[in-house]
N, C-alpha and C positions, 0 to 999 in steps of 0.2 A: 504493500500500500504506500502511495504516495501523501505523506504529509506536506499539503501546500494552504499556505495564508494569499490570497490572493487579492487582498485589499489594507495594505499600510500605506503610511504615511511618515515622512522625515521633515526635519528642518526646512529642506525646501518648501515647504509651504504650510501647511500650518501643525504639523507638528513639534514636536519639542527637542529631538534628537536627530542631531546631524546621520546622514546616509549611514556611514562607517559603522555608526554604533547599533545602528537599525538591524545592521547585515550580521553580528555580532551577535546582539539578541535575539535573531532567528534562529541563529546555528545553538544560542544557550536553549533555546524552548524546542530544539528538535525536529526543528521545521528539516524538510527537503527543498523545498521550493518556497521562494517569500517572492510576492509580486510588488517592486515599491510605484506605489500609485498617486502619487501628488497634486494638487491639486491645479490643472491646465497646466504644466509643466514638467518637461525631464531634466530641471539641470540639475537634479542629485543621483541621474546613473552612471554619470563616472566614478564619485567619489565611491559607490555602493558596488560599483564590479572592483574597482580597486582594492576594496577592504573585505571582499567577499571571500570568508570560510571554507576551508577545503570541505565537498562533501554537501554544499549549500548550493542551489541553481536561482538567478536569479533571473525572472518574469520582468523583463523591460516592459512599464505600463505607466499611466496617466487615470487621475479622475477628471473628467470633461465637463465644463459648465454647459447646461441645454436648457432652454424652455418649452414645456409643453403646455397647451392650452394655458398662458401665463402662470403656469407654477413651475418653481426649480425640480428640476432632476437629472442625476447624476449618472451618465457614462464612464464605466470602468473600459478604456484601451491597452491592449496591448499587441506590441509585437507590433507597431506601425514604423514610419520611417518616418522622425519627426522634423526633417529638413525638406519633405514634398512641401511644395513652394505653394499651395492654398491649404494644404491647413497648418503650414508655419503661420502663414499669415495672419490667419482666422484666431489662434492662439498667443501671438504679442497684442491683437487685439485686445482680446480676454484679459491678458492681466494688466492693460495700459489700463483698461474701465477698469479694473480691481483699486487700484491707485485711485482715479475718481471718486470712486464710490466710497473707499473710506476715509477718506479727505471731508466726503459730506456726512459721514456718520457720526466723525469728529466733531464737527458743528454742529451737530443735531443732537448731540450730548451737552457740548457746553450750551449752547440755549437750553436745556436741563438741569444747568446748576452740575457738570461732571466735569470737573478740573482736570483733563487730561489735553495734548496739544498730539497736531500731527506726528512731529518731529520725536514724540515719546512713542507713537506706535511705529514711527518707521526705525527706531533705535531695537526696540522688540524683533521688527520684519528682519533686518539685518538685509541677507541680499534674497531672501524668500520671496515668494509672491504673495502679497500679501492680504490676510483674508480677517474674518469676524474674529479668532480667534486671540490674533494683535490686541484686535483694540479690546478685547475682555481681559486679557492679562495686564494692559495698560489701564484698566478701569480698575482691576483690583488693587494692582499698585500704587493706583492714587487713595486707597480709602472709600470708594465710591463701595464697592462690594466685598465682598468676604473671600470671594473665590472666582475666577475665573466663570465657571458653569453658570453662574448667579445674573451672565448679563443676556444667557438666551432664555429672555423673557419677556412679555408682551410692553415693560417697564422698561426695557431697550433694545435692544440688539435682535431680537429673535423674529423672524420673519412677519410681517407687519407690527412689529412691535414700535414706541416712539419715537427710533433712533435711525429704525432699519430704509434703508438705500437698496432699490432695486440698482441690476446691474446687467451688462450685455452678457448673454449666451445664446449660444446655438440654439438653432431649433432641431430638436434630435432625428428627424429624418436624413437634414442635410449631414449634421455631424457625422453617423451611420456611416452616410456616404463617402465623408471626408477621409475617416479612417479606412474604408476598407483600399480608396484608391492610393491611401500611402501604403497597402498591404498586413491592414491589420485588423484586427476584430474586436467589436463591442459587447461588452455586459452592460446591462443594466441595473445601477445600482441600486442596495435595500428599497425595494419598490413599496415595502411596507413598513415603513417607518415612520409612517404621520405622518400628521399634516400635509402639505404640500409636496411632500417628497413621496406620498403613497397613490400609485397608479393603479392603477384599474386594469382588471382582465380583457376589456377591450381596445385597451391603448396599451397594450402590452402587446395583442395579437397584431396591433398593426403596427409598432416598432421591426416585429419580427417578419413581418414580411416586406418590411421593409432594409431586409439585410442584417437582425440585428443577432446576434451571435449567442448569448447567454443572459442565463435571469440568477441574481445571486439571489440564491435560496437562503444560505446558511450566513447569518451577519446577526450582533447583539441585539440587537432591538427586534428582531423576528419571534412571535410567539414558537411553539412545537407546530399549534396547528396552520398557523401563516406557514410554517417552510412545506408543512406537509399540503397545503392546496398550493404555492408554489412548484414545488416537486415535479405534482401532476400537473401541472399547465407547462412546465418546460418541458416535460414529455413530450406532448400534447402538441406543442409549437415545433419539434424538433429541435431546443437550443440547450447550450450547455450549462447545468445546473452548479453553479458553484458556491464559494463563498470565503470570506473574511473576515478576519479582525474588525479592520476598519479601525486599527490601532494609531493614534499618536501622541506617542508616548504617557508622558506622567497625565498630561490631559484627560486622559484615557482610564488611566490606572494600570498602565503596562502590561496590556493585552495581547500582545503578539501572540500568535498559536493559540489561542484562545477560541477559537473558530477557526476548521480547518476544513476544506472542501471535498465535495465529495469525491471519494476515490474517482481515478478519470478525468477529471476537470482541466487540468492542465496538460495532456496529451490530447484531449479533443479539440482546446483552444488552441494549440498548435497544429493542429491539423489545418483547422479551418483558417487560418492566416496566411493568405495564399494575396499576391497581388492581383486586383481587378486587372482584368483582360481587356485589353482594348479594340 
């Protein structure tokens, strides 16, 4: 059996530990395969093949901004080639509005009375791309909150909450496409995780026939019985049932291997990552 985590997160964007240590902590929790998946960006898989453990394979991937019927949701990529010249494109876009949009979150705080400044959450960002997670650890650091976690809520940060900034993504048909013609294939992320990140069975079947590759069944926020109607719908669709952590780091509570995919997962997703044919 293959032990693979098919959904982390590093320093490159918003979680907590640089690549090296991510590749590290896969190999300590016994993983086979760790897919490091960031957020619209790959600039932490070199430092993460560089520091990668004898005996550990690592799943080149991306989490992808998209919007469906105007709610967020999240494409898990892997195995594409992130220098094809429209969806490079498509992706310095993503995280130039990432910068916008938390530049306006930051003022949408302090008109709240939350004493924090740009320049404290791009000192947090470092050179990541930078997302809600910044400015919640800049909000904690100011005293505003007790914790990090405390600012995804309708009181700030959490999707329509008083603070929250829409932002550009994909619309996940075209994304689909984006990837498969850099030669790689899409999951679909925790499609049942609330709120606005939980999709429906019939916008699921029309991702999937629109090229889309897998539904991750097995992720923390899935009940027993969500993976198990999951399961059977990726049957169902013919796509590949996986799953992840969805670890970043201390954030998280250091979850790596914590959620581990189903046996297969990661030889089916290689299979199907084939470049569109022209």
């Amino acid at each position: 059996m293959t032990r693979a985590d098919l959904h982390v997160h590093s320093s490159a964007s918003d979680g907590t530990d640089p690549p090296a240590q991510v590749m590290r902590r896969a190999a300590e929790a016994g993983l086979d395969v760790v897919a490091l998946t960031d957020h619209d960006t790959v600039a932490g898989h070199a430092e993460a093949r560089a520091a990668l453990p004898a005996g550990l394979t690592l799943l080149p991937g991306m989490e992808l901004s998209a919007r469906l019927n105007d709610r967020s949701v999240h494409l898990l990529a892997y195995l594409f080639d992130p220098d094809q010249p429209e969806l490079a494109a498509e992706l310095a876009r993503i995280r130039d509005d990432r910068v916008i949009r938390a530049r306006a979150m930051v003022e949408k705080l302090a008109d709240l009375g939350v004493d924090i400044s740009w320049d404290q959450v791009a000192a947090i960002a470092g050179q990541a791309v930078v997302g809600r997670p910044h400015i919640a650890r800049a909000m904690a650091a100011a005293g505003a909150i007790a914790e990090p976690s405390q600012a995804f809520t309708a009181d700030w940060i959490a999707d329509g909450g008083r603070a929250y900034v829409d932002r550009y993504a994909l619309e996940p048909v075209r994304a689909i496409g984006l990837v498969r013609a850099a030669g790689g294939v899409t999951v679909l992320a925790h499609p049942r995780s609330g709120g606005e990140y939980t999709v429906s069975d019939q916008e699921i079947t029309g991702l999937a026939a629109a090229g889309l590759a897998g539904l991750e069944v097995r992720h923390p926020d899935h009940s027993q019985a969500e993976r198990a109607e999951l399961s059977a719908l990726a049957h169902h669709l013919d796509l590949v049932a996986t799953g992840g952590s969805d670890d970043h780091g201390s954030l998280t509570g250091y979850r790596i291997g914590g959620e581990i995919a189903p046996d297969g997962s990661y030889e089916a997703l290689v299979a199907r990552a084939q470049p569109e044919e022209n």
